[in-house]
C-alpha positions, 0 to 999 in steps of 0.5 A, spaced: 866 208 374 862 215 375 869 217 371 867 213 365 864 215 358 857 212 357 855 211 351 848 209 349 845 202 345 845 202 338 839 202 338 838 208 341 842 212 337 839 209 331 832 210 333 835 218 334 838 217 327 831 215 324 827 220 328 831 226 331 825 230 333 822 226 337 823 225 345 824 219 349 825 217 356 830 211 355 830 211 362 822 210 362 823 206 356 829 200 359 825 200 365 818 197 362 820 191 360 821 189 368 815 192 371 810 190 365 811 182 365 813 177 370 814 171 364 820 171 362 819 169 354 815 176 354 821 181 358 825 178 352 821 179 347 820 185 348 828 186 349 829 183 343 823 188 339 826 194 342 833 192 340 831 190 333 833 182 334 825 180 332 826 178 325 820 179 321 819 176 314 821 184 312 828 183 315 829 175 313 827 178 306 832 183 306 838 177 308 834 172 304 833 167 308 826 168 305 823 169 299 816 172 298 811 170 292 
């Protein structure tokens, strides 16, 4: 296993596309979701924020599923 490339999530590596000179401590940023809730629908909500998955009006226009008037 210790031999094997690790690739970061795609998210990490949009976030560091969108904003290169910004420093994140992933480590810290994965681990918040289990040390700040124990409700479950929280930890995957912020799940799905930190991974894009939350579709607000702007990402539901953008696949048309909504319009906005």
């Amino acid at each position: 296993f210790l031999s094997r490339k690790v690739i970061p999530p795609t998210a990490q590596n949009k976030y560091k596309k969108e904003h290169p000179n910004l420093s994140v401590d992933w480590k810290k940023i994965y681990s918040l979701a289990f040390s700040v809730t124990l409700h479950t629908k929280l930890r995957v909500f912020q799940y799905k924020l930190l991974n894009h998955i939350v579709y607000t009006n702007d990402r539901l226009y953008k696949v048309t599923i909504i319009c906005f008037l």
